[in-house]
N, C-alpha and C positions, 0 to 999 in steps of 0.2 A: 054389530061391531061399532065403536064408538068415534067418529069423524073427526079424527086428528086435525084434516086438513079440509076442514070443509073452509068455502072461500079461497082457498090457497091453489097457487098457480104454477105446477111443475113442467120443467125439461128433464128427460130421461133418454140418455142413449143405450142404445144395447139391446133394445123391447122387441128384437123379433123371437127370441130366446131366451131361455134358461135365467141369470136373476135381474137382468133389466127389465124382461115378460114380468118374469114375478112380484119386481119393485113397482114398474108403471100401474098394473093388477091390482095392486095390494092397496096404493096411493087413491086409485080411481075409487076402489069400494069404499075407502075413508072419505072421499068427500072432494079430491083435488081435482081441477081440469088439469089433465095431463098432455103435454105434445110426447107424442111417442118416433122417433127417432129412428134408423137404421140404415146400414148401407143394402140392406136385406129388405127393400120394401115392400114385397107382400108381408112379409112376416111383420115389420111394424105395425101394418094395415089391420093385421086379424088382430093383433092385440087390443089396440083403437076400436076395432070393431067390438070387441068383449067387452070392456070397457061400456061402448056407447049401449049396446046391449041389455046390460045390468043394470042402467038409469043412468051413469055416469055420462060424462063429457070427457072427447078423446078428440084429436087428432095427430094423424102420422103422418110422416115425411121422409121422404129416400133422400139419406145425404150422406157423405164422407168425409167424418169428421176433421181427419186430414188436412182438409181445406178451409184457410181461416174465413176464405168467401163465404164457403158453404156454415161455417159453427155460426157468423153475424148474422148469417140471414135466416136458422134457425130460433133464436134467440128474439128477431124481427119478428120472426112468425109469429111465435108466442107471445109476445107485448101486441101486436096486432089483432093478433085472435081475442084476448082477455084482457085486454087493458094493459099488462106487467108481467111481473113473475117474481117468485117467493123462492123458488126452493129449484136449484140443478144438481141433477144427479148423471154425474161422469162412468157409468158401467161397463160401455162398450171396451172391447180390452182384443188385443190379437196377441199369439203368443205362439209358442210349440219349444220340444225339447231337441237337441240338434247338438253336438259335438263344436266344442269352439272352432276346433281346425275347419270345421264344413260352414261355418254361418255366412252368410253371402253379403256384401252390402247392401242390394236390395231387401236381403228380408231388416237386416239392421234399420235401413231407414224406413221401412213399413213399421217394424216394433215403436219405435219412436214418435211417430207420425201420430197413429192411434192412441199411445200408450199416454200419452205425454202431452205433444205439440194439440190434439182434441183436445185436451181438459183446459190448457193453458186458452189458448184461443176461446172457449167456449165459455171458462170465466173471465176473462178480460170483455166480452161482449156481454155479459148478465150483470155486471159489477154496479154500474148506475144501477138497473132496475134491484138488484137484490139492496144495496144503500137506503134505497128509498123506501124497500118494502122490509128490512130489518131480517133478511132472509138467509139461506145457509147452502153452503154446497157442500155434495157428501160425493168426494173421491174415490171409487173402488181400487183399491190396491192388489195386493198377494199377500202371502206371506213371503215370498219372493221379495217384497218389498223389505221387507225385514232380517231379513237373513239370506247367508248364499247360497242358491242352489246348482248343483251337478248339470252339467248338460243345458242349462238357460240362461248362460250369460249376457242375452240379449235383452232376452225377457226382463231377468234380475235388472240387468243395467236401467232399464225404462219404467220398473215399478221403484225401485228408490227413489229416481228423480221423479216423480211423483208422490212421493214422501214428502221430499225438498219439498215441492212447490206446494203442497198442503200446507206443511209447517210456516214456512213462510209467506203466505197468503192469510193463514190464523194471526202472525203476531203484525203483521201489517194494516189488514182492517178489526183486530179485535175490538179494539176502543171506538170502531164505529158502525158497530152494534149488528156486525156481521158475523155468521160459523163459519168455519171451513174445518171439515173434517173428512177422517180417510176409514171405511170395514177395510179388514183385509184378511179376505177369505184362502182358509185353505184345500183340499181337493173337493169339489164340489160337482157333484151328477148334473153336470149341463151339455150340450153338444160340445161346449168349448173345450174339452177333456178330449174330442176324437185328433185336435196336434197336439198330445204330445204322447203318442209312439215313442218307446223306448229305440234310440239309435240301436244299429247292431254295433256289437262288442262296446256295448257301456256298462260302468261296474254297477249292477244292477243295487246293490247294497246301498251305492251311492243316492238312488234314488228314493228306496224302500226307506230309510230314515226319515221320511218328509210323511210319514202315515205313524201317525200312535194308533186310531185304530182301522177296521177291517173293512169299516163303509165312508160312504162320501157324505158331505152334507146335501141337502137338497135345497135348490135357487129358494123356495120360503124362506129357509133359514136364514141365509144370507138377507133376502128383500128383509126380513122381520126387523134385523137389526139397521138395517139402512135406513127404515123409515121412524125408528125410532130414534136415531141420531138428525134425522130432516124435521122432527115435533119438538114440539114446544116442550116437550116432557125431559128434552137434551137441552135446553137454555142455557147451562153452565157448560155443557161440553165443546171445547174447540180447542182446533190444535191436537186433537186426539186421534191416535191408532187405534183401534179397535180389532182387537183379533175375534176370527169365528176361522176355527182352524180342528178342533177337537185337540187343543193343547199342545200342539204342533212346536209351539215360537215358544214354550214355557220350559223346555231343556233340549 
């Protein structure tokens, strides 16, 4: 496999699972030292461990993104451990399906929290070091992001405004020779697919419209395109949506 990122110096949140596992994975056999991330910290841990494993350089860290304490001091980590950093990748994501009338303000301000207030803190702390190193952040979105869906208003609400703040983070440092860009996947076979339970009494049609076809993608698919917007091979890409949906956002 041929070292996109050899020399290159990632953050990845989400790596105890499904496609931040798959991105951090994917990044490390390419050549990157990766910090691998999670509120879930065994699970960061064996990632980092696979990683270190396979000849790669890994290390994990239990944090919540949450906390702008906790995104500057991950960010600290990884400038500390390797000198800087090249490339953040924002995956970790909370979410579920839930009737508007039922959504709680706690779950609204956890959707948010994660969704959103993570990315935003986590690049406002990488921004010097990615400046310096001409580096790129790649956004996980939804297709939620892009269109509205039944039963996730919360969800919906927190992955547009992580649209926003992709787009506007693109035309704000483009000219200084930074990426920012957004995948935004649609039903995909990772554990994060066990919230969202269909409500009782929801128009189940309303849901079934969000699948053109009969399987899910799988976290490579997602990591594949991730890390190919985080290479040099995406140099002109910023400012960009990227669907991996199976066609989903195209009618």
């Amino acid at each position: 496999m041929t070292e996109r990122f050899s020399g290159k110096i990632a953050l990845v949140t989400g790596t105890a699972s499904g496609m931040g596992q798959a991105t951090a994975l994917r990044m490390g056999r390419e050549g990157a030292r990766v910090l691998c991330t999670d509120i879930n910290g065994p699970g960061a841990q064996a990632t980092a461990k696979a990683i270190v494993d396979a000849g790669g350089e890994a290390l994990a860290v239990t944090a919540d993104i949450g906390d702008p304490a906790q995104c500057r001091a991950l960010v600290d980590q990884a400038v500390n451990a390797w000198g800087s950093l090249d490339i953040l990748c924002n995956v970790a994501g909370f979410g579920g399906l839930k009737s508007l009338q039922d959504e709680t303000p706690e779950a609204w301000q956890r959707m948010f929290a994660v969704n959103v207030h993570g990315p935003f803190y986590l690049s406002q702390a990488a921004l010097p070091h990615l400046l310096a190193r001409r580096g790129n952040i790649v956004n996980v979105v939804s297709t939620a992001g892009l269109m509205g869906q039944a039963y996730m208003a919360a969800y919906t609400a927190s992955k547009h405004a992580l649209v926003g703040l992709t787009r506007a983070m693109a035309v704000e440092f483009g000219r200084k020779g930074i990426r920012i860009n957004a995948v935004c996947p649609g039903g995909t076979a990772t554990p994060f697919l066990q919230h969202f339970a269909v409500p009782e009494n929801a128009e189940v049609d309303l849901i079934a419209r969000l699948m053109l076809r009969p399987d899910y993608a799988a976290p490579e698919d997602i990591a594949n395109t991730i890390c190919f917007v985080a290479s040099a091979e995406a140099e002109f890409v910023n400012g960009s949506l990227i669907s991996v949906d199976g066609g989903v956002v195209a009618g």
